[in-house]
C-alpha positions as a Markdown table, in Angstrom:
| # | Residue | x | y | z |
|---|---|---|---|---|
| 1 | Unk | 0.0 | 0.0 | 0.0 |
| 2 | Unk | 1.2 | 3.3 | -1.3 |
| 3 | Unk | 1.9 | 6.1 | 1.2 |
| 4 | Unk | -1.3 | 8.7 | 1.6 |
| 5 | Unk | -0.6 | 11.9 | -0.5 |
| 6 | Unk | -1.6 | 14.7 | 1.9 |
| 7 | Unk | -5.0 | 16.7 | 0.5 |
| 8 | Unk | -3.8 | 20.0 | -1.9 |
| 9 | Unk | -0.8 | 18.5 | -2.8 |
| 10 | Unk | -1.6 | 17.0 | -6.6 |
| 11 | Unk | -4.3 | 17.4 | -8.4 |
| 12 | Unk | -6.7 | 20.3 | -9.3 |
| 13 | Unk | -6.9 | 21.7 | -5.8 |
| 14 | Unk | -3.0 | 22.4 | -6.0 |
| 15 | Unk | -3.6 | 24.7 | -9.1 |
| 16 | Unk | -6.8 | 26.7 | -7.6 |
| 17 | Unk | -6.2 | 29.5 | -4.7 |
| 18 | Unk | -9.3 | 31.3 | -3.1 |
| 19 | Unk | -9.0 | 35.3 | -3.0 |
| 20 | Unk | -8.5 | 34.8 | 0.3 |
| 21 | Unk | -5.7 | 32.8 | 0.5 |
| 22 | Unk | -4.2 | 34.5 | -2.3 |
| 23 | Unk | -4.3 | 37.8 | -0.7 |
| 24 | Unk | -3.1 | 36.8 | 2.5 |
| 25 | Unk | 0.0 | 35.5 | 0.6 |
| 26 | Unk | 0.3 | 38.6 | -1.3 |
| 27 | Unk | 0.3 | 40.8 | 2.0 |
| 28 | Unk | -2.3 | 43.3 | 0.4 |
| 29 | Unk | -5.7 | 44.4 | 1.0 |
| 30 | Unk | -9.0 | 43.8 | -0.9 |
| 31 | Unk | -9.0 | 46.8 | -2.9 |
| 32 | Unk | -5.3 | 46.8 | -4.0 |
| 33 | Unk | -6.0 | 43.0 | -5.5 |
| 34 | Unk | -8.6 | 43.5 | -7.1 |
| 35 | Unk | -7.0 | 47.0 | -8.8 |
| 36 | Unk | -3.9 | 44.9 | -9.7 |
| 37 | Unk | -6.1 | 42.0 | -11.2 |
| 38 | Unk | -8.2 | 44.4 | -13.3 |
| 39 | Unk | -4.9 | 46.3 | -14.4 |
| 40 | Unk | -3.2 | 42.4 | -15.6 |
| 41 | Unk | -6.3 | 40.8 | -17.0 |
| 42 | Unk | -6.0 | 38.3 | -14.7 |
| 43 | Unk | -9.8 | 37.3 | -13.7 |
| 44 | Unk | -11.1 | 34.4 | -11.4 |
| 45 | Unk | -11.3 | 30.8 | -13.0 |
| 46 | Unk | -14.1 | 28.1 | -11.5 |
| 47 | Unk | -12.5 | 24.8 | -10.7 |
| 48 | Unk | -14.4 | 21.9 | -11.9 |
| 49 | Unk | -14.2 | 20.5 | -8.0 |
| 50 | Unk | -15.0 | 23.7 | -6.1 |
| 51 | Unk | -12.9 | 22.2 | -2.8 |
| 52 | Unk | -13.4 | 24.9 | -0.2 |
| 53 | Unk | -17.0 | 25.8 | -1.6 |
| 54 | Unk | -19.3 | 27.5 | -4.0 |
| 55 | Unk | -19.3 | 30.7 | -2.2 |
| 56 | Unk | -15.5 | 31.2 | -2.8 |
| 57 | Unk | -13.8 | 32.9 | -5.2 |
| 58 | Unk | -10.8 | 30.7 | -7.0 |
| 59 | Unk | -7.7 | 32.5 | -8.8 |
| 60 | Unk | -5.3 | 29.9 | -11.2 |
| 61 | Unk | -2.0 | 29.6 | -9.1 |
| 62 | Unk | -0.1 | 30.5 | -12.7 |
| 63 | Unk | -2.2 | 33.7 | -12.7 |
| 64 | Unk | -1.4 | 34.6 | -8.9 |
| 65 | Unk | 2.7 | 33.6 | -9.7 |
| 66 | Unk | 1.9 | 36.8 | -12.4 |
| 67 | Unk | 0.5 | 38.9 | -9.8 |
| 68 | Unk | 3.6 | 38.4 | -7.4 |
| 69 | Unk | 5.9 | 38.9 | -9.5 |
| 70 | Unk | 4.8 | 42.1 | -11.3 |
| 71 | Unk | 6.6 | 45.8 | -11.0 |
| 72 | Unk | 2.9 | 46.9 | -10.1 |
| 73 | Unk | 2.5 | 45.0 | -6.8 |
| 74 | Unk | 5.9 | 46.6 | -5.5 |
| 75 | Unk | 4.8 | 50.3 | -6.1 |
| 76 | Unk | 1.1 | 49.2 | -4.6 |
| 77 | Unk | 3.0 | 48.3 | -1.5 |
| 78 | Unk | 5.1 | 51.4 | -1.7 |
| 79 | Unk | 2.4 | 53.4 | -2.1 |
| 80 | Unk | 0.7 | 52.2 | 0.9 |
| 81 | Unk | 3.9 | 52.8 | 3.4 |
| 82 | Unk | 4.0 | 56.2 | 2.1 |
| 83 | Unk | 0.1 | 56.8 | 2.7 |
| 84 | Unk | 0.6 | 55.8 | 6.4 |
| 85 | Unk | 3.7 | 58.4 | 6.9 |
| 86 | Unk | 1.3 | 60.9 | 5.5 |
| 87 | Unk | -1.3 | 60.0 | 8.0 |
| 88 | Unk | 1.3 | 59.5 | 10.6 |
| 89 | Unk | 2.6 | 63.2 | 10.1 |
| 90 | Unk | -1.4 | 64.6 | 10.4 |
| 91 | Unk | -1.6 | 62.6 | 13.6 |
| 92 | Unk | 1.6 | 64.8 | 14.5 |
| 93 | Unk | -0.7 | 67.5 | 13.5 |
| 94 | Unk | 2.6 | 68.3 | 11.3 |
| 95 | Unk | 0.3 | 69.9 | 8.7 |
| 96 | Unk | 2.9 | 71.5 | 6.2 |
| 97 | Unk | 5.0 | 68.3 | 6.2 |
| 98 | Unk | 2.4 | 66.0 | 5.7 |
| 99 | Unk | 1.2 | 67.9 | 2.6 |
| 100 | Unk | 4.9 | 68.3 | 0.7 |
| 101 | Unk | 5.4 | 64.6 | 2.0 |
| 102 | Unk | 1.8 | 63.8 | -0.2 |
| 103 | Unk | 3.2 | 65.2 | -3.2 |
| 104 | Unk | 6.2 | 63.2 | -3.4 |
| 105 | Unk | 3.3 | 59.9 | -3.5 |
| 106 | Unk | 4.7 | 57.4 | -6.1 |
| 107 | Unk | 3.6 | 57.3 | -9.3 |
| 108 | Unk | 2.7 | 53.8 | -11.5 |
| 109 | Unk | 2.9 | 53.7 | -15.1 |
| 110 | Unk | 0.8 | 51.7 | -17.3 |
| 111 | Unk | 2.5 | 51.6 | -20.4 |
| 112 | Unk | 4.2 | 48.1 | -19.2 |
| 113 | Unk | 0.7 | 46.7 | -19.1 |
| 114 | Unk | -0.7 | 47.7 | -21.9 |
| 115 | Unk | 2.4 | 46.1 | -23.9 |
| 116 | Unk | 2.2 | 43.2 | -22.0 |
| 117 | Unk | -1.2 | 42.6 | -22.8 |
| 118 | Unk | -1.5 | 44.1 | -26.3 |
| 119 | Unk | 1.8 | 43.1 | -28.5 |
| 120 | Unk | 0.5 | 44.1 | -31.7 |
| 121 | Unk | -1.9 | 47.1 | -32.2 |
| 122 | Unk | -4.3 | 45.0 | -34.0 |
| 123 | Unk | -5.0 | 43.6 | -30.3 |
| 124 | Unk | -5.5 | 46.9 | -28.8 |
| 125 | Unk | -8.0 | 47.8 | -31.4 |
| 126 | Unk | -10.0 | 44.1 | -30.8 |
| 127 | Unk | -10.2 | 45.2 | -27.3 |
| 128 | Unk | -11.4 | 49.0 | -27.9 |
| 129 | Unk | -15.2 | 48.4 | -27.4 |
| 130 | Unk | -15.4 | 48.1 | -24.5 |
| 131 | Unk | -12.4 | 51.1 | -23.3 |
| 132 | Unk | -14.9 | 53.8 | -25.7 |
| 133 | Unk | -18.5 | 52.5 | -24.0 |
| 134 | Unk | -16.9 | 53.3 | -20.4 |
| 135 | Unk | -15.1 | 56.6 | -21.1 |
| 136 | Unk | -17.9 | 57.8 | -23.1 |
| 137 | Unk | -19.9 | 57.1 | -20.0 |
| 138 | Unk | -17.1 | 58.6 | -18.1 |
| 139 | Unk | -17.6 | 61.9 | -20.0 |
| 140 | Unk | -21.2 | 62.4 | -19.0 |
| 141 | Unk | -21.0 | 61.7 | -15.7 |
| 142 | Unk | -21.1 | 64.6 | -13.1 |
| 143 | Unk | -18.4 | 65.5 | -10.6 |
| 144 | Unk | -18.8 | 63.3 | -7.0 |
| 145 | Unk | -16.6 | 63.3 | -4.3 |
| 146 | Unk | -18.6 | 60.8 | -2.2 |
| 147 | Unk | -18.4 | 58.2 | -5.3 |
| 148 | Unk | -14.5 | 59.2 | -5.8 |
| 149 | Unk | -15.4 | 60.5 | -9.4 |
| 150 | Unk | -13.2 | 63.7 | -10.1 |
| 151 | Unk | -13.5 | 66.6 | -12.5 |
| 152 | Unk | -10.1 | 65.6 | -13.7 |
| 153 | Unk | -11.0 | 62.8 | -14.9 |
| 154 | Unk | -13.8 | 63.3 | -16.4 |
| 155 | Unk | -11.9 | 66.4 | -18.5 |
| 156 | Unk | -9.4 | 63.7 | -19.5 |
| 157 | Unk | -12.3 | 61.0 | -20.7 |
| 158 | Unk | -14.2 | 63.7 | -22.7 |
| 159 | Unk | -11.0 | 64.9 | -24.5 |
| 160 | Unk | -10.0 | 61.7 | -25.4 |
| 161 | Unk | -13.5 | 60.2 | -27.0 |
| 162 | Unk | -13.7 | 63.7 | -28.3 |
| 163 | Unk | -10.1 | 63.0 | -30.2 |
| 164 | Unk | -11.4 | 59.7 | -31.2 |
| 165 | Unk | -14.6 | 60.8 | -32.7 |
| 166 | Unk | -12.3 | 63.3 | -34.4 |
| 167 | Unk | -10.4 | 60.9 | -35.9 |
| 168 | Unk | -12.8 | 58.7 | -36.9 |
| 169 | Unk | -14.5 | 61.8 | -38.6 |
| 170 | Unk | -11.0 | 62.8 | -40.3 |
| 171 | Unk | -10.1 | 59.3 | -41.7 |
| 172 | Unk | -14.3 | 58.6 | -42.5 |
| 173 | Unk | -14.1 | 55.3 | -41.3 |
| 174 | Unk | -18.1 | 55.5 | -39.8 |
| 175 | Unk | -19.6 | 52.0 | -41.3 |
| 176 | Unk | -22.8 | 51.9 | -39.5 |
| 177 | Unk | -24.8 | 54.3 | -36.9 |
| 178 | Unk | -28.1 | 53.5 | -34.7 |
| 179 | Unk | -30.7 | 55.3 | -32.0 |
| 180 | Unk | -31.1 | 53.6 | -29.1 |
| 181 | Unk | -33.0 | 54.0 | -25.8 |
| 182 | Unk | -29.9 | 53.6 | -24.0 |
| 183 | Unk | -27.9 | 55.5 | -26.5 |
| 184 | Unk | -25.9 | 55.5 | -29.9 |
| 185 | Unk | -24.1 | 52.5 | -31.7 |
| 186 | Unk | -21.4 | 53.6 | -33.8 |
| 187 | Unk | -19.7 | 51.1 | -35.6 |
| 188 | Unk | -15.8 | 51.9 | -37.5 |
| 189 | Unk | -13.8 | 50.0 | -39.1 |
| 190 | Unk | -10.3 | 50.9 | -38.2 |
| 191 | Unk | -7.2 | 48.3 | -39.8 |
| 192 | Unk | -9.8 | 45.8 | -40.8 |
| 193 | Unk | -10.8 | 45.4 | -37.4 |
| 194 | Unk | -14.7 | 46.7 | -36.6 |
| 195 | Unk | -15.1 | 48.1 | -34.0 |
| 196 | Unk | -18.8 | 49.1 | -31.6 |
| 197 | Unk | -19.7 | 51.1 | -29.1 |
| 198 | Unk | -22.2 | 52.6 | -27.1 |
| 199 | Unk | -22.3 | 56.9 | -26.4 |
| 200 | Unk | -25.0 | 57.5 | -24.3 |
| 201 | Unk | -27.2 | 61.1 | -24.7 |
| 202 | Unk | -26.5 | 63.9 | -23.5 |
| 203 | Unk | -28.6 | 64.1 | -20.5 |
| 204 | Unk | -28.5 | 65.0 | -16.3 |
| 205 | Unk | -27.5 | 61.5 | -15.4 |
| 206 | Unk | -28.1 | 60.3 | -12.2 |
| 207 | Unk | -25.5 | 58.7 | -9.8 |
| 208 | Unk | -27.1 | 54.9 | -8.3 |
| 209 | Unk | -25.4 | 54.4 | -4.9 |
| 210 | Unk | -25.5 | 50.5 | -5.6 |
| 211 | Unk | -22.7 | 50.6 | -7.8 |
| 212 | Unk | -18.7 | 50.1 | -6.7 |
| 213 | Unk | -17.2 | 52.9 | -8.5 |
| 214 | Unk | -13.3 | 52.1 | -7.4 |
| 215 | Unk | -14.0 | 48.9 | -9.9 |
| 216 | Unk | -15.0 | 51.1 | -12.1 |
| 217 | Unk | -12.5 | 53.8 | -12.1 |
| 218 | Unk | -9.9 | 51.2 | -11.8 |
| 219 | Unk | -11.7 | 50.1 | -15.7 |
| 220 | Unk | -11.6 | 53.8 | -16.7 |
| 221 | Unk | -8.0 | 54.4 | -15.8 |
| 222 | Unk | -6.6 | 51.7 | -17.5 |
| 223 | Unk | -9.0 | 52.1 | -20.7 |
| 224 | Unk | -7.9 | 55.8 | -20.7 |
| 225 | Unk | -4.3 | 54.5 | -20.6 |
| 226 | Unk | -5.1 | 52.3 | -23.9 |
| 227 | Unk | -7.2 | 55.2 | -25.7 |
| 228 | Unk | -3.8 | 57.4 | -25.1 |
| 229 | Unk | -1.8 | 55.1 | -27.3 |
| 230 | Unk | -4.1 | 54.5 | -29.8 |
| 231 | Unk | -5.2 | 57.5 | -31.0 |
| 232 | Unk | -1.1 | 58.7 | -30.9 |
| 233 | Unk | -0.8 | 55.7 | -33.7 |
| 234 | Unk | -3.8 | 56.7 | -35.4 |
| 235 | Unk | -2.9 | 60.7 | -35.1 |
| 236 | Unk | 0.2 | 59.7 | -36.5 |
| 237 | Unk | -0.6 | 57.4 | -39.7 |
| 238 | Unk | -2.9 | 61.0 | -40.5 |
| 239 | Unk | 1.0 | 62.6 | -40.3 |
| 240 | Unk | -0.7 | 64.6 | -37.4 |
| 241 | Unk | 1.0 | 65.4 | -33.7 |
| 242 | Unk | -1.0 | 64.4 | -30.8 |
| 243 | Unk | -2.5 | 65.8 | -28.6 |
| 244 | Unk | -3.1 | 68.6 | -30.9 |
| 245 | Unk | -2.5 | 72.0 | -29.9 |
| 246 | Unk | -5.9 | 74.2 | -28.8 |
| 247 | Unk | -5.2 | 76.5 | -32.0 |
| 248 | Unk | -5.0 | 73.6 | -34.5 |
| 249 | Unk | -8.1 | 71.6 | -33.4 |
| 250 | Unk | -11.0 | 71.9 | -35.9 |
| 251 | Unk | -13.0 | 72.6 | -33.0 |
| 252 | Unk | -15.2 | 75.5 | -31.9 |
| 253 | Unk | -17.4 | 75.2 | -28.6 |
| 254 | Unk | -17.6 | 71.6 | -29.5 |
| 255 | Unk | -18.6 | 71.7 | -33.2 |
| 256 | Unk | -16.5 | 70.7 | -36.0 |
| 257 | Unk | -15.7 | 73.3 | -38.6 |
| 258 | Unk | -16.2 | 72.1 | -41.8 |
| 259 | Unk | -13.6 | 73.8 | -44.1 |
| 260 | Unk | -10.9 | 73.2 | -41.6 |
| 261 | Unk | -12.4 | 69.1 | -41.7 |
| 262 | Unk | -12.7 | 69.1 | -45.3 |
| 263 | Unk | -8.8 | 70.2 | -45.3 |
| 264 | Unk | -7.7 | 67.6 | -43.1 |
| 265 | Unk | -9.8 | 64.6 | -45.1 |
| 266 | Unk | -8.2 | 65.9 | -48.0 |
| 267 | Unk | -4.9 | 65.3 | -46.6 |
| 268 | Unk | -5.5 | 61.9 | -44.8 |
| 269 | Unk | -7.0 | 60.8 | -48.4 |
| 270 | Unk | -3.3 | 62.1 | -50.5 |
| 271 | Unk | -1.3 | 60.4 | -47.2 |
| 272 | Unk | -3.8 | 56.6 | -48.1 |
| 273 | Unk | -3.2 | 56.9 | -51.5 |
| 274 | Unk | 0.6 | 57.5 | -51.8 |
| 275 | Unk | 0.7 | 54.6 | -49.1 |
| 276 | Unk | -1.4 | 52.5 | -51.1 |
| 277 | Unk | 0.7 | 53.5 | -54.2 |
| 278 | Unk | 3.8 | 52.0 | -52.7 |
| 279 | Unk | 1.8 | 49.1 | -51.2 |
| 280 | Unk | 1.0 | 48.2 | -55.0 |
| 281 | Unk | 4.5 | 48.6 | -56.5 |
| 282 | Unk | 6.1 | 45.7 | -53.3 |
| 283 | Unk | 3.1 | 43.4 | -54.4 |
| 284 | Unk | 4.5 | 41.0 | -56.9 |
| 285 | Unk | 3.0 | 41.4 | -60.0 |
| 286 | Unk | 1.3 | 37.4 | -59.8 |
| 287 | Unk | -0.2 | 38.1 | -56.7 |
| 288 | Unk | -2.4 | 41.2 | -58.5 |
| 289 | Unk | -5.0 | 39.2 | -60.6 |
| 290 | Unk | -5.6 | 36.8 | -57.2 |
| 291 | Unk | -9.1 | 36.7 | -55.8 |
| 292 | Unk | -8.1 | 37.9 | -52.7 |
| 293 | Unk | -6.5 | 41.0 | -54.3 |
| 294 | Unk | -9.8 | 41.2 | -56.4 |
| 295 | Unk | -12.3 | 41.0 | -53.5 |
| 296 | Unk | -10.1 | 43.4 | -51.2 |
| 297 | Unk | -9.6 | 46.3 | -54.4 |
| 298 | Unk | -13.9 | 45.0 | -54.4 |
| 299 | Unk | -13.6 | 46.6 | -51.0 |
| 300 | Unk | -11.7 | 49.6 | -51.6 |
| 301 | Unk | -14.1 | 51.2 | -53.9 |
| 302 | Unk | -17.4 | 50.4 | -52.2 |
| 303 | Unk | -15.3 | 52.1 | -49.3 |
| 304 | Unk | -14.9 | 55.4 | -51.3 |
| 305 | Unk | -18.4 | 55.6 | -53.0 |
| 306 | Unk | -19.9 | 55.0 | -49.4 |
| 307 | Unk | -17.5 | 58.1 | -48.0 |
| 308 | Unk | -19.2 | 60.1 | -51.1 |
| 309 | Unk | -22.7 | 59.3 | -49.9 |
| 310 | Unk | -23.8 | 62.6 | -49.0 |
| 311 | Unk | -21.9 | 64.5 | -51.3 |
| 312 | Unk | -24.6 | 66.4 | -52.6 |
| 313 | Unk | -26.3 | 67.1 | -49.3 |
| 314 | Unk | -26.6 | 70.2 | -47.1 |
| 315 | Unk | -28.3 | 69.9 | -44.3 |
| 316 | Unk | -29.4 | 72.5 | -41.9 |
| 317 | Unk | -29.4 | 71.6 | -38.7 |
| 318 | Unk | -32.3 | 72.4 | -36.2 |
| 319 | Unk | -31.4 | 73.8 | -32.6 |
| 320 | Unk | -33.7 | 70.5 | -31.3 |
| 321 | Unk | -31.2 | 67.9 | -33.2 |
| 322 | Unk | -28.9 | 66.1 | -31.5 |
| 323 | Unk | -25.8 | 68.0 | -33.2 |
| 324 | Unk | -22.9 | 66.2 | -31.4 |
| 325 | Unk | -24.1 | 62.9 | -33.0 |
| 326 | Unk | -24.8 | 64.1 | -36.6 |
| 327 | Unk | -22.0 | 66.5 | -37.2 |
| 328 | Unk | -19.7 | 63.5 | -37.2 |
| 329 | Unk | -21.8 | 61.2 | -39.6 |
| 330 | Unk | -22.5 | 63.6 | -42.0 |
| 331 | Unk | -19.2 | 65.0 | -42.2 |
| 332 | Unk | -17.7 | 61.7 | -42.4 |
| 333 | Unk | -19.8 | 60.4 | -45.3 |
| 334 | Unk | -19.2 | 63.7 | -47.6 |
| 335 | Unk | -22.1 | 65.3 | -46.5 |
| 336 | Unk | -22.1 | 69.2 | -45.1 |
| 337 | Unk | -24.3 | 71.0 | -42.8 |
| 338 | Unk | -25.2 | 74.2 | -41.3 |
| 339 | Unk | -26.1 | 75.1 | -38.2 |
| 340 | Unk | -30.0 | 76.9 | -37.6 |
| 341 | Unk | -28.3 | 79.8 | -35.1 |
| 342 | Unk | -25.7 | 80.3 | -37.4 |
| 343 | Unk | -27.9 | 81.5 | -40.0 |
| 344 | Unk | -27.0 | 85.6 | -40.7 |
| 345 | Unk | -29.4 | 88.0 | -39.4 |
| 346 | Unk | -29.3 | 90.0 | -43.0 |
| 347 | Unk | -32.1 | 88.6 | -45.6 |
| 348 | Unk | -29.8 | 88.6 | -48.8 |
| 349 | Unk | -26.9 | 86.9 | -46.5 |
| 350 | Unk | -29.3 | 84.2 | -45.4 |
| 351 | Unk | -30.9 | 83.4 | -48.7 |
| 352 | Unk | -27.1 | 82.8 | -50.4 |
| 353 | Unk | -27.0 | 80.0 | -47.5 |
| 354 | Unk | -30.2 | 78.6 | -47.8 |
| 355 | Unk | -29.5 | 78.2 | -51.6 |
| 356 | Unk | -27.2 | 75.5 | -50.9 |
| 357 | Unk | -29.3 | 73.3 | -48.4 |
| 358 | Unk | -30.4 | 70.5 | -49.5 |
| 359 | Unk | -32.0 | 68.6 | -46.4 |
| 360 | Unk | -34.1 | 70.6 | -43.2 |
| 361 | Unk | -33.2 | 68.7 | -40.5 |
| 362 | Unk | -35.9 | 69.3 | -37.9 |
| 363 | Unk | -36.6 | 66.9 | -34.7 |
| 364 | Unk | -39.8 | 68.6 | -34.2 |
| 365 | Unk | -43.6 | 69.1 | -35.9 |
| 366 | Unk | -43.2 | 71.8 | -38.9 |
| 367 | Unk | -45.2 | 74.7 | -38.5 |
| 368 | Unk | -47.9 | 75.2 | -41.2 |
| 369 | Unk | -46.8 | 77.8 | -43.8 |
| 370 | Unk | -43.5 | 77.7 | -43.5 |
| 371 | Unk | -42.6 | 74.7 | -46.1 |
| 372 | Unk | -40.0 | 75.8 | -48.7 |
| 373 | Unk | -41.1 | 73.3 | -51.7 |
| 374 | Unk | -36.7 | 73.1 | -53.3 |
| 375 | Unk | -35.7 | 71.4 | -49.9 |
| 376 | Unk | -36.7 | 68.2 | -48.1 |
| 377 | Unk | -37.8 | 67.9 | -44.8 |
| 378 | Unk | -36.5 | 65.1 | -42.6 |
| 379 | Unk | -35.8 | 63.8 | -39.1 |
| 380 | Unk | -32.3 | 62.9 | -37.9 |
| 381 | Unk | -33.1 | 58.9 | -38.4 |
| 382 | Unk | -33.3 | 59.6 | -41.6 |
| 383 | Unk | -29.5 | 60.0 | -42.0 |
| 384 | Unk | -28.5 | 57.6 | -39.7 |
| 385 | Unk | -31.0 | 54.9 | -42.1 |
| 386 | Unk | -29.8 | 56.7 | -45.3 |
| 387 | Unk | -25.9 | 55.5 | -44.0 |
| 388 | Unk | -26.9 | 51.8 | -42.8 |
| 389 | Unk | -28.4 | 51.4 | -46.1 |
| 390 | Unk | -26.0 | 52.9 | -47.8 |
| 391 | Unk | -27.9 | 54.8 | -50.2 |
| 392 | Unk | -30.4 | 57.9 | -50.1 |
| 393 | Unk | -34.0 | 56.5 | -48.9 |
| 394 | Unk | -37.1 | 58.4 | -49.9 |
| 395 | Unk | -37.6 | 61.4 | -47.6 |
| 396 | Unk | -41.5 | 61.2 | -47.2 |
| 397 | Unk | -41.9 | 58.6 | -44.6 |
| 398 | Unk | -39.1 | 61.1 | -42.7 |
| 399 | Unk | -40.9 | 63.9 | -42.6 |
| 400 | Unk | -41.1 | 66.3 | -39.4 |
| 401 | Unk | -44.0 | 64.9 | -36.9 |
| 402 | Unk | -44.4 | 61.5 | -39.1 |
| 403 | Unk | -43.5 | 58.3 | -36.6 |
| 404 | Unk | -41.8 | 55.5 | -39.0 |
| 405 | Unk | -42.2 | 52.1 | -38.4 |
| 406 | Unk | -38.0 | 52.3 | -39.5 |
| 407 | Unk | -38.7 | 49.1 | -41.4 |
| 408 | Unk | -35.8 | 50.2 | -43.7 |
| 409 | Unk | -33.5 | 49.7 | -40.8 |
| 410 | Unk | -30.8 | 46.8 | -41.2 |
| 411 | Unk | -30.9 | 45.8 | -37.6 |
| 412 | Unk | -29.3 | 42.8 | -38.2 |
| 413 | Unk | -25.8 | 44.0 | -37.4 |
| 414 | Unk | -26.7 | 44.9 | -34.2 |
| 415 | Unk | -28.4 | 42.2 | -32.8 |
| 416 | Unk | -25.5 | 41.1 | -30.7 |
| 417 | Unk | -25.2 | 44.7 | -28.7 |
């Protein structure tokens, strides 16, 4: 008879830790675990055998060797010893000491982490969905100092969606768009790689106290972290710097301005094409007549007719529209628009505009007697169906006060959202 083997020794209970354990070996608190798990993509894993119970949580002991060994933990613990001389100095009631010791707090960077997790940036983009719903979210939210969300950081969220919508406005890389109760979908296509996300309205949002917001700012610093790097590569395939100076951002009280966005397409569009030219001449000449050269060149021109969509359209914009959604998708499919309190207080002024509008973009029931016959009267889905479909639908079941039945909608794309 062989001798006993002791219990947690072999088998699948000697690869599985609780959280528990775990942090007790780690020598670190709660919060500080789960921070540097969300920070690592390290997440818990169910044993098939759950040996000390279904109410535990169970880490992979190859995971938690990660954890321990990681640059991260170190300045988590360094941190924390320099937190407890601050509070040790208050105690003192050594004011002035304790706030020039503060500011010397150690500092993490999670540029490590994000090339540990993402080595190509193909990866980063796969995982972008997700990093543009939250700090999207981010940028709506109020300030709270209760919940630990700060005005900083809400700044830092809303200027870097803002320089990704830019982007995606510049390059015209909008594929799809659709309303929601909870929000907007936008789906790009950056690389090959779609990409789909969620920006909610523009509304007072209210704060639910039965949410844990550290877990959630934890999310938000390190999806901030990834945004930073990839709009410096996109910024920098347009041959633009980033972040862009306050004078050289197309931006003016948070609308775009066309010429200046017109200029910069143009310029992203000569920067594709001389890439594209040199792409062409590496290509071996066999490889050219291939069906998968045939199908992506297929691509590449239902690409550019869909960015000249709206070519033809102007579209003024009512005061009721939701303008920070529609500047962007009509800008980005060729289309232009003007905005209703922008329009000159002089007659002869205003009637050289309203020559060139196409489209009156109105969210709202159109008063009788004011109809001008030369434009069309629509409602903001109308443009967002017009792009999914990929051609101009008929503007009468559009009109201002009509409710669709938006049976022309391809929903089908966004049935997994």
């Amino acid at each position: 008879m062989g001798r006993k083997i002791k219990k947690g020794i072999k088998g699948e209970a000697s690869q599985y830790q609780t959280r528990s354990n775990a942090i007790r070996g780690m020598q670190v608190n709660l919060q500080d675990f789960r921070k540097l798990c969300i920070l690592k993509g390290i997440y818990p894993r169910q044993p098939n055998k759950r040996f000390k119970g279904n109410d535990k949580t169970y880490f992979h002991v190859k995971d938690l060797k990660i954890l321990q060994h990681d640059q991260l933990l170190e300045k988590f613990r360094s941190i924390k010893a320099h937190l407890k001389k601050h509070k040790k100095y208050l105690g003192r009631r050594e004011v002035k000491i304790a706030e020039t010791h503060l500011k010397k707090t150690p500092k993490y960077n999670l540029a490590p982490v994000i090339k540990d997790r993402y080595p190509t940036f193909v990866d980063a983009l796969r995982d972008l969905d997700d990093a543009l719903c939250l700090i999207s979210l981010y940028a709506q939210l109020p300030q709270h100092e209760t919940l630990e969300v700060s005005k900083k950081e809400i700044a830092e969220c809303t200027q870097l969606y803002r320089d990704f919508m830019l982007y995606c406005t510049v390059s015209q890389v909008f594929t799809k768009a659709f309303f929601s109760i909870k929000g907007t979908y936008y789906r790009v296509e950056i690389m090959g790689q779609p990409v789909t996300w969620i920006q909610p309205y523009k509304f007072n949002q209210r704060m639910p106290f039965d949410i844990d917001y550290k877990v959630m700012g934890t999310f938000t610093e390190f999806y901030m972290g990834l945004l930073k790097f990839i709009n410096y590569k996109l910024y920098s395939d347009l041959g633009l710097t980033y972040p862009m100076g306050v004078a050289d951002l197309p931006i003016k009280e948070d609308l775009y301005q066309c010429d200046a966005i017109r200029e910069m397409q143009a310029n992203a569009r000569k920067l594709f094409e001389a890439g594209q030219a040199e792409d062409d001449n590496d290509i071996d000449a066999a490889f050219q007549d291939t069906p998968e050269m045939q199908q992506m060149k297929k691509r590449m021109e239902a690409a550019k007719s869909q960015r000249r969509l709206l070519n033809n359209s102007v579209f003024l914009l009512g005061r009721e529209t939701p303008l920070y959604i529609l500047q962007n998708l009509i800008l980005s499919f060729g289309g232009d628009f003007v905005l209703q309190d922008d329009l000159p207080e002089d007659p002869k002024e205003s009637a050289k505009i309203m020559k060139r509008i196409t489209h009156v973009c109105m969210d709202r029931p159109l008063p009788a007697g004011k109809e001008d016959k030369s434009k069309e009267y629509i409602q903001p889905q109308y443009i967002v169906d017009s792009i999914n479909n990929l051609f101009l639908l008929p503007t009468k079941p559009y009109g201002p006060g009509i409710v669709s039945k938006f049976t022309q909608i391809n929903k089908s794309n966004f049935v997994s959202l």
